[in-house]
N, C-alpha and C positions, 0 to 999 in steps of 0.2 A: 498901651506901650508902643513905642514909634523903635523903626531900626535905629541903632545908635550911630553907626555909622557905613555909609554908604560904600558899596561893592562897586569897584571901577572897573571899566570895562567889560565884556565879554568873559563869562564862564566858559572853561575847556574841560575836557575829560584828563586835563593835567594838572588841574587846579583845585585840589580839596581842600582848602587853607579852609579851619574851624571859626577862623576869627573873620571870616569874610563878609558877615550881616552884621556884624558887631554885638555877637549874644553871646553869653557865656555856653547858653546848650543846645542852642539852634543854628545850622548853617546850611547851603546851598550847596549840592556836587551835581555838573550835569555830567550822569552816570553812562558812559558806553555800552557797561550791560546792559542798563535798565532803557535805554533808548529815549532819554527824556528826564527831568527836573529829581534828584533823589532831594528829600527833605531830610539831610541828614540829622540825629542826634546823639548829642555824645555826654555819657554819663558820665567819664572817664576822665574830669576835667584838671586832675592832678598828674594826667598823661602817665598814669600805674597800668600796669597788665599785668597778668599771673605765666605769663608766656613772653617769649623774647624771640620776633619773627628777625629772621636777617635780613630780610627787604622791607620790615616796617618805613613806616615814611611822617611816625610820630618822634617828635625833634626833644632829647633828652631822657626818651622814656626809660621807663624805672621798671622794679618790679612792687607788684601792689597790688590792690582791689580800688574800686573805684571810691570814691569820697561821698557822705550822705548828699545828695539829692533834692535842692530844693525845690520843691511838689509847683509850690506857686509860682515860683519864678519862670520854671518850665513849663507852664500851663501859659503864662501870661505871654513869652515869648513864641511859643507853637501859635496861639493862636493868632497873634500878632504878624507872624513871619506868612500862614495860611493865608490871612487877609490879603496881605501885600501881594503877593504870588496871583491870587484866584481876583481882585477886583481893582489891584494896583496895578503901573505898569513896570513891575520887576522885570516881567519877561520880554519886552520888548527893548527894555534895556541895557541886559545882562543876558539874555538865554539866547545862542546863534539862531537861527533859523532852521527849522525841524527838527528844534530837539523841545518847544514851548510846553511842556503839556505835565502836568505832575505825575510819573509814573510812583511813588510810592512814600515812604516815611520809613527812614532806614538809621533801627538803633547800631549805629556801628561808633564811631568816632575814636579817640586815643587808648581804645586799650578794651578787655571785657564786658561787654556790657550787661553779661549777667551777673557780675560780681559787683553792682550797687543792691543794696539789701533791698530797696526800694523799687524791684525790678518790677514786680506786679502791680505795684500801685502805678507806676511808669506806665502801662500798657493798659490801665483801666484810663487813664490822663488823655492818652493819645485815642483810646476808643472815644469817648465822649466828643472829644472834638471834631472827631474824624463826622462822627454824627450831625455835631450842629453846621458842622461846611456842606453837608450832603455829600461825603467819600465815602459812604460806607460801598463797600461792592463795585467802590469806581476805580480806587487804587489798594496797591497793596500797602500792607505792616509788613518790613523784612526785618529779622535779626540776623545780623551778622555775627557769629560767633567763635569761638574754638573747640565749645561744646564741652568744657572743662569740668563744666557748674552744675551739668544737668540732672544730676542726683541732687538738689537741691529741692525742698518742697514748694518754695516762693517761686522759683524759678517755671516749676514744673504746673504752677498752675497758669503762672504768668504765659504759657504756650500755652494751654488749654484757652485762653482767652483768646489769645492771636489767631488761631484757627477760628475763630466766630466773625473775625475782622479781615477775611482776606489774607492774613499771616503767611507766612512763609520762611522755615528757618535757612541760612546757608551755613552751613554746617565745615568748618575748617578741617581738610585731609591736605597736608601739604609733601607727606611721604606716608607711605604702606611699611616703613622697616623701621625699625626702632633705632639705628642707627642715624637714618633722614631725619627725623622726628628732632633729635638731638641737634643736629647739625644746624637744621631749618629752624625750627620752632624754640629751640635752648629747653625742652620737656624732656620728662623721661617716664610720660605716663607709656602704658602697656598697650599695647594694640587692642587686647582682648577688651580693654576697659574701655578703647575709644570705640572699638563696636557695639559694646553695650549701650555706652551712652547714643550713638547713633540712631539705632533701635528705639530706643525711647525715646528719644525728639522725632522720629517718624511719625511715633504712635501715638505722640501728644499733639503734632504740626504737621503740615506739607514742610518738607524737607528737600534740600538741594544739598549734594557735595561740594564744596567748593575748592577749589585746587590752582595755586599758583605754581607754576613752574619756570625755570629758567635755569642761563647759563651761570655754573660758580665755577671762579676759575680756569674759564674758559674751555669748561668741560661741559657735553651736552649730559641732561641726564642720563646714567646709564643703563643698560638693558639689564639690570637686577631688579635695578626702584621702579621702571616702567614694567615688567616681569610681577614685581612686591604688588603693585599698583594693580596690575587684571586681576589678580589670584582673591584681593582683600574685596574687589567688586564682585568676582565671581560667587563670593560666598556671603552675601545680600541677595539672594534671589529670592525670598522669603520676605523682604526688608522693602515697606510700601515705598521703595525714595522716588525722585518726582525727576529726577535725573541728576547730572553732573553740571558744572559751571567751572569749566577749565579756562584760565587767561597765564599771560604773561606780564612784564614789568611796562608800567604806565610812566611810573613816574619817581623818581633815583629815590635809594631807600638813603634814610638820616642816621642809619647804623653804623657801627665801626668798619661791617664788612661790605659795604656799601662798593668802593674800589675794585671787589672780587665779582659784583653783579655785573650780567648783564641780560638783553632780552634775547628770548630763543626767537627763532626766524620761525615767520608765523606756519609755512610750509610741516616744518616738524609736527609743532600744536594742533594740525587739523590734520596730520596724520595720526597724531593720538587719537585724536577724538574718534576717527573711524573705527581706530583699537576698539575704545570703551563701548560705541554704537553697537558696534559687535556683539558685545554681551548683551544688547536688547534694553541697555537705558536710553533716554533723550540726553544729548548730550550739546552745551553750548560753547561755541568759542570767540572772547575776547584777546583777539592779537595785540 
């Protein structure tokens, strides 16, 4: 299976268009976190979520779970897109200069990615391959998630694999208060449940918090949610996580409240970080 249609120019860490190698479940992001090539994948291709971020930057999205998953197709394409990347010259093409190098394969794309039922057999797809390229232990498996799903038993073995493969969950905290949550996220799960499930994607994965923050309405966050925010880390000392992954806004969200965004000054952001350092996690910052 050949790309269907050709990525113009130059990848940026402002350019996550899904449709950019021209595959339904495979696409290119060159990642600022990840410092190099994410291989993204996205299960989520009816652009459903079970969550409603206000800085999403999926165009149209709905509320949903992800649509079945065709096994083959996303085999055929992974490993098609791999080839191109590892013996083709995509990266000479498309990837700036110092970012060439494939840092990992990242289930994230339009929406939950553990809410395709198909979530396990997904990650046995991607191990295999990962195998025949020779990546095993060269890069990582990330899931990107909200961690909504992880009482799920499909879900919970599908981490137990990812951990054999390099795995790494990021784990979505985007407020500590149940009124953030709401605001941010459009949820009204419990804190107490999002710790739970936290806790067990530690205990099934290497785990990272991931946290976007910024300005709404031209309010910085305030010192209750940043206050909410130590107290909810403070009480993880028990809890194996691997650290925090705090950024700000990359790239304009496609939501209604879109208008009301904007990005905090990176100053503030790594004053946080020194906050959370403080409690004795590794802590990374994406301005």
């Amino acid at each position: 299976m050949r790309i269907m249609k050709a990525t113009t120019g130059n990848l940026t860490v402002t350019d996550h268009d899904r449709n950019s190698a021209g595959m339904t479940y495979v696409y290119p992001v060159v990642s600022r976190r990840a410092g190099g090539v994410s291989v993204g994948v996205n299960l989520n291709t009816n652009n459903a979520c079970n969550w409603r971020c206000i800085y999403c930057q999926v165009p149209e999205l709905k509320r949903g779970s992800a649509p079945p998953v065709d096994l083959l197709k996303l085999e055929a394409e992974l490993r098609s897109f791999l080839h191109e990347l590892l013996q083709g010259d995509f990266m000479q093409r498309h990837v700036p200069d110092g970012m060439r190098r494939i840092n990992d394969i990242a289930l994230s794309g339009n929406g939950e990615p553990t809410s395709a039922q198909e979530f396990e057999q997904v990650i046995e797809l991607i191990g295999r391959l990962m195998e025949e390229f020779g990546l095993l232990g060269k890069i990582k498996l990330v899931l990107i998630t909200n961690g909504s799903l992880i009482h799920r038993d499909n879900v919970q073995r599908g981490l137990k694999k990812m951990a054999l493969l390099n795995g790494e969950v990021w784990f979505k905290l985007d407020s500590a208060t149940a009124e953030g949550m709401r605001r941010i996220n459009s949820t009204r799960i419990a804190l107490p449940r999002v710790k739970g499930k936290l806790i067990l994607a530690a205990k099934l994965c290497p785990t990272w918090l991931q946290t976007c923050m910024f300005v709404l309405d031209g309010e910085l966050p305030t010192e209750s949610e940043r206050e909410a925010y130590l107290n909810f880390l403070s009480g993880l000392k028990d809890v194996p996580l691997k650290g925090v992954l705090l950024y700000g806004l990359a790239r304009p969200s496609l939501q209604q409240e879109a208008a009301r965004l904007s990005a905090l000054p990176c100053d503030w952001l790594k004053s946080f970080a020194t906050d959370i350092a403080g409690l004795g996690l590794a802590t990374r910052v994406s301005c």
